[in-house]
C-alpha positions in Angstrom: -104.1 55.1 70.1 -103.1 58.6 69.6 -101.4 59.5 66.8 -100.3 63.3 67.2 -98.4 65.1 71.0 -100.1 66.0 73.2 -99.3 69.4 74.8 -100.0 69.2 78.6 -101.6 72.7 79.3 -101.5 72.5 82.8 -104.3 73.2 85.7 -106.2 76.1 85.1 -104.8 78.4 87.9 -105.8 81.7 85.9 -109.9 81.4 86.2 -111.4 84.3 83.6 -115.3 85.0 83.8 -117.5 87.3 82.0 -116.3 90.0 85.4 -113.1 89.7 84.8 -111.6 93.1 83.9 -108.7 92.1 80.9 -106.5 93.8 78.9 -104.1 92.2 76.7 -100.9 93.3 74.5 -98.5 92.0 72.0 -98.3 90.1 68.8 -101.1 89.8 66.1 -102.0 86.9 68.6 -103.2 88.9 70.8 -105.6 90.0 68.6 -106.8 86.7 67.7 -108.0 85.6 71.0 -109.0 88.6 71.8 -111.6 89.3 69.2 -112.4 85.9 70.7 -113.4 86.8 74.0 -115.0 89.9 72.9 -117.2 87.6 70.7 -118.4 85.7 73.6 -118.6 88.8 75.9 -116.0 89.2 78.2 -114.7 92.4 79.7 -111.5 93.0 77.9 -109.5 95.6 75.7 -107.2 94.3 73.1 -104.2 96.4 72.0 -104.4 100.0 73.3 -101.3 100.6 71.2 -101.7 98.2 68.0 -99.5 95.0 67.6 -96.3 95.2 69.3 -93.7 92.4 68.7 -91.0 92.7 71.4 -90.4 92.7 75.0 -89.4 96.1 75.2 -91.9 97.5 72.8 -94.9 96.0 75.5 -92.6 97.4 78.5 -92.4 100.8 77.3 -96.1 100.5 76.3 -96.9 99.7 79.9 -95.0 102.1 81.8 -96.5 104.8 79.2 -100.0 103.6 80.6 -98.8 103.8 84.2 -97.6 107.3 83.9 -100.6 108.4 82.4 -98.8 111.2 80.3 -100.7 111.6 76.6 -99.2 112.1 74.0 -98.2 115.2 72.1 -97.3 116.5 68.5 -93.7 115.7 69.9 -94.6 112.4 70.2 -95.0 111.8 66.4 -92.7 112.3 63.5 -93.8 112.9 59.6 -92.5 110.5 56.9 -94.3 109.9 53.3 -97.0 112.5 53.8 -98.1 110.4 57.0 -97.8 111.1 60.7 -96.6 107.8 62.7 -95.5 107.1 66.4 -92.4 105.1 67.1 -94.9 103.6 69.8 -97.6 102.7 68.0 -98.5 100.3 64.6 -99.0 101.8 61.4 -103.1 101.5 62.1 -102.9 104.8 64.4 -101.0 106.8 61.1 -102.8 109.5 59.2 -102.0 111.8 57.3 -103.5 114.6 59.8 -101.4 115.2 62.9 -104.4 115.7 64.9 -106.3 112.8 63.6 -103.4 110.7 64.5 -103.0 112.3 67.9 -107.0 112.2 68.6 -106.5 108.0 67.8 -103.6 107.7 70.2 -105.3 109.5 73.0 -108.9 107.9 72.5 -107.2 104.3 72.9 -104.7 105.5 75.5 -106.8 107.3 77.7 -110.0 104.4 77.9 -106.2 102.0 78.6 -104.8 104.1 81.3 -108.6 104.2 83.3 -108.6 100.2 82.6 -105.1 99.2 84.3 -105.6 99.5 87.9 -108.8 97.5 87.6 -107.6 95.0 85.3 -107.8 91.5 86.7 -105.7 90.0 83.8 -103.0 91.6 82.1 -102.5 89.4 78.6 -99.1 89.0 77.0 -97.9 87.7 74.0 -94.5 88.3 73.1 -93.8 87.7 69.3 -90.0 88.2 69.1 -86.8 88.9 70.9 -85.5 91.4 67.7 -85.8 94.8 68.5 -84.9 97.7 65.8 -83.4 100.6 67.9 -82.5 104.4 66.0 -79.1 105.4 65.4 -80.2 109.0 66.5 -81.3 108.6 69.7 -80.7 104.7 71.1 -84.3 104.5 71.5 -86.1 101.3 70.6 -89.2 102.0 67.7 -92.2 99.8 67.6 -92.4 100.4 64.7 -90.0 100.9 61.9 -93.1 102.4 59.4 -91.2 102.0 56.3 -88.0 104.1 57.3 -84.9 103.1 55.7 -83.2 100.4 57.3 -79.8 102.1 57.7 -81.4 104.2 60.2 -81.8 101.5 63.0 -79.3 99.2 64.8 -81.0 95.3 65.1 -80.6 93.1 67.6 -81.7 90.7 69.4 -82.4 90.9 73.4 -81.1 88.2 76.1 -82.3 86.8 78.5 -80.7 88.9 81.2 -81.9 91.9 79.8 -85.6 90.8 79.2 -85.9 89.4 82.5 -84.6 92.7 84.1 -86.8 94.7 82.6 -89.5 92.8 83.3 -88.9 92.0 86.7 -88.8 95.9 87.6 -92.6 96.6 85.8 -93.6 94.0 86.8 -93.2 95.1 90.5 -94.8 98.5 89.7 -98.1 97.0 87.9 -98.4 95.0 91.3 -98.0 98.1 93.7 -100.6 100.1 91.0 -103.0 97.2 91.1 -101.8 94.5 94.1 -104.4 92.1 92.7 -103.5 91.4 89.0 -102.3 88.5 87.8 -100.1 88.4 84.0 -100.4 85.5 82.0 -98.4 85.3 79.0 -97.5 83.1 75.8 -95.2 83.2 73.2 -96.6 83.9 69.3 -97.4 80.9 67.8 -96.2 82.8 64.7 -92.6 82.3 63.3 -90.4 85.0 61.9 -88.9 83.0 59.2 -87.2 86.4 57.8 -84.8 86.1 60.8 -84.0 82.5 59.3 -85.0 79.3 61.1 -82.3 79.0 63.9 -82.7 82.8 64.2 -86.5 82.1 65.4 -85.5 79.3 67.2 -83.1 81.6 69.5 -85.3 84.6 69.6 -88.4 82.5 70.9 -86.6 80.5 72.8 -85.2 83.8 75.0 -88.7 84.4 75.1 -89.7 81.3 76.9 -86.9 80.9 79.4 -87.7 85.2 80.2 -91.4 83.7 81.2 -89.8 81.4 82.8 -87.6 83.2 84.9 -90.3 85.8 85.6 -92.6 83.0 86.8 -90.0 81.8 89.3 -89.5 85.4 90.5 -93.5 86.3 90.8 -95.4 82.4 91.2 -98.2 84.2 92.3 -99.1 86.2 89.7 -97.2 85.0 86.9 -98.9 82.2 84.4 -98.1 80.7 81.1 -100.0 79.3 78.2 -98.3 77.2 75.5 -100.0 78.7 72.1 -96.9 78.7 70.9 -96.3 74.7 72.0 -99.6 73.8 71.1 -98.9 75.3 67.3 -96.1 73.9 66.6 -96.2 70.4 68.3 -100.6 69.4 68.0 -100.9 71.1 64.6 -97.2 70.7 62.7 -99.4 69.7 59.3 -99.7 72.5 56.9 -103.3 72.4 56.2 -103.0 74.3 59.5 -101.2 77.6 58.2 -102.4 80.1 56.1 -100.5 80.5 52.2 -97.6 81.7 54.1 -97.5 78.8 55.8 -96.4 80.7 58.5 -99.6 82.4 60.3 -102.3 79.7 61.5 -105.8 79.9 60.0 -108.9 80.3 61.1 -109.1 76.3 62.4 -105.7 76.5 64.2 -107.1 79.6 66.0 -110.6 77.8 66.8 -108.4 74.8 68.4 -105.8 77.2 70.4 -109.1 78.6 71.6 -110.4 75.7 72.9 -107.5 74.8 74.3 -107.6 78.2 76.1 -111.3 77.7 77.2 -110.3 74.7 79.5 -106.9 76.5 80.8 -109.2 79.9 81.8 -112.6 78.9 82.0 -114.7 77.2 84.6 -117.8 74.5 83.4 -120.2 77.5 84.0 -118.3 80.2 82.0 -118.3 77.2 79.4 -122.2 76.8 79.7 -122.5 80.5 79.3 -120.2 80.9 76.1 -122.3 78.4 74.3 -125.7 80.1 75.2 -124.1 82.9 74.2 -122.8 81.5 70.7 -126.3 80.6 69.7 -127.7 84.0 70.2 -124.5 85.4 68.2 -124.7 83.3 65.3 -128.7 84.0 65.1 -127.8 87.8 65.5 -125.2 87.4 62.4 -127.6 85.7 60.3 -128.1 87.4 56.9 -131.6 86.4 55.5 -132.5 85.5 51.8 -135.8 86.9 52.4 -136.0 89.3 55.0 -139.4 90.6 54.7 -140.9 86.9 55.0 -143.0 85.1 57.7 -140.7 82.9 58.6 -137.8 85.2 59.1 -140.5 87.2 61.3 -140.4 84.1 63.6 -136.9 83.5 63.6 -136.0 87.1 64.4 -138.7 87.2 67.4 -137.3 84.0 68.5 -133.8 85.8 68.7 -135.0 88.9 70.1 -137.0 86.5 73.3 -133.6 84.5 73.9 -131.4 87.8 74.0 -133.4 89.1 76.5 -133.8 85.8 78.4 -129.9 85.9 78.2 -129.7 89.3 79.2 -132.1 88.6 82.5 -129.7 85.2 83.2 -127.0 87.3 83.2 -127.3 91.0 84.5 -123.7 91.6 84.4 -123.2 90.6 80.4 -124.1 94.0 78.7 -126.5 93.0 75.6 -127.0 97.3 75.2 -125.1 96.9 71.4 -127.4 93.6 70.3 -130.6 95.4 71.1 -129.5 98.3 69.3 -129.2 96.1 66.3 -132.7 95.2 66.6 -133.7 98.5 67.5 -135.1 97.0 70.8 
């Protein structure tokens, strides 16, 4: 008898393996499964601009990357001894303009070589609210701590998300004819909208997917984090103490949901060869200069490189560096 929903995830039509070329954008979710994959060695850049929250915000992010136009002193704007970009999250601010610019361009350039031969573009969308300046109509990021009476906020519809979306969408196809986008909603709720607030602002969010799916079947997917949060893990001991953002166990189980939507029983088998070797690698000894940790570290160095001769693809470069191998 089972005694919690069920959220059906579907068949896996989007099949990741460790050659997939990924990139993925959006909410602090994004970061969460993508430090995932990274731990278990796939091919995939997380957040070329920091967390982005809206539809728009991931848009203009995108058609920056397609352009391929860096960005300049113009770009940025000063405020509290710090130099921020409307574009960006705060983690790219300095107080130097040209460390700033040089933390922009090192992420942006390494993201504008990875587009065209991304596989899987990745996107979460967090919210439909977007915060748009007074000054110029354009819609920030990032509001870094401005006052709040220089933005307009509102929330996006449906018509308007899908439009946009619909039109880059097209023009990552014709740059890359082969990628496929798979996107999910944030699991996270924006409470300080108020509870019927979120409720309208993810809900545009889902019926946008939806709409874009129906427009591009092909390449269009969708996987229910957000569903799977709020349905298979409603108890609390699943949130953090804001009871709001899911902890470290709601992450492992939306991952493992996400392993048998994207992966394939052999990408499986090599994520768990892989996990042992991690977990030995991360191992902090009581007693490092012992016998026995002697063993165990030559027992880890002969099953990295057995890995690394199983797998030729799978770069291991950084763990033998670690071992000064």
């Amino acid at each position: 008898m089972e005694f919690r929903t069920c959220v059906d995830i579907g068949e896996g039509e989007v099949m990741i393996n460790h050659n997939t070329e990924m990139m993925m954008l959006g909410s602090c979710f994004s970061e969460e499964i993508g430090r995932k994959l990274l731990d278990h060695k796939f091919r995939v850049e997380i957040n070329p601009f920091g967390i982005l929250y809206n539809p728009f915000s991931v848009s203009e992010a995108l058609k920056r990357l397609i352009s391929g136009n860096p960005f300049s002193e113009s770009d940025l704007f000063l405020y509290n001894g710090m130099y921020h970009s409307p574009m960006h999250h705060g983690v790219f601010s300095s107080p130097r303009l040209e460390e700033s610019l040089q933390l922009i361009n090192n992420r942006f350039e390494k993201a504008v070589a990875l587009l065209p031969l991304t596989d899987l573009l990745m996107v979460t969308f967090g919210t439909s609210w977007i915060y748009r300046r007074k000054d110029d109509d354009k819609i920030v990021a990032n509001c870094h701590k401005l006052p709040a009476n220089q933005f307009e906020r509102t929330r996006l519809s449906l018509e308007e998300i899908t439009l946009e979306w619909q039109i880059l969408i097209k023009r990552l196809i014709q740059l890359n004819p082969r990628m496929k986008l798979l996107f999910t909603v944030s699991p996270v709720r924006h409470m300080k909208d108020g509870a019927h607030e979120n409720q309208l602002s993810k809900a545009t969010l889902q019926l946008a997917i939806e709409r874009l799916q129906v427009l591009f079947p092909k390449q269009i997917f969708y996987f229910p984090a957000y569903e799977i949060m709020i349905d298979e893990l409603r108890d609390y001991r699943f949130y953090g103490d804001d009871m709001l953002h899911p902890t470290s166990l709601a992450v492992n189980y939306i991952w493992e949901k996400f392993s048998l939507f994207c992966f394939s029983h052999e990408t499986e088998e090599v994520n768990r060869e892989w996990s042992v070797i991690r977990q030995a690698l991360e191992h902090r000894p009581l007693h490092p200069d012992s016998e026995a940790f002697y063993r165990f570290r030559q027992q880890t160095e002969d099953k990295l490189e057995a890995f690394a001769r199983r797998h030729p693809s799978i770069s291991c470069d950084e763990e033998r560096k670690k071992l000064n191998l």
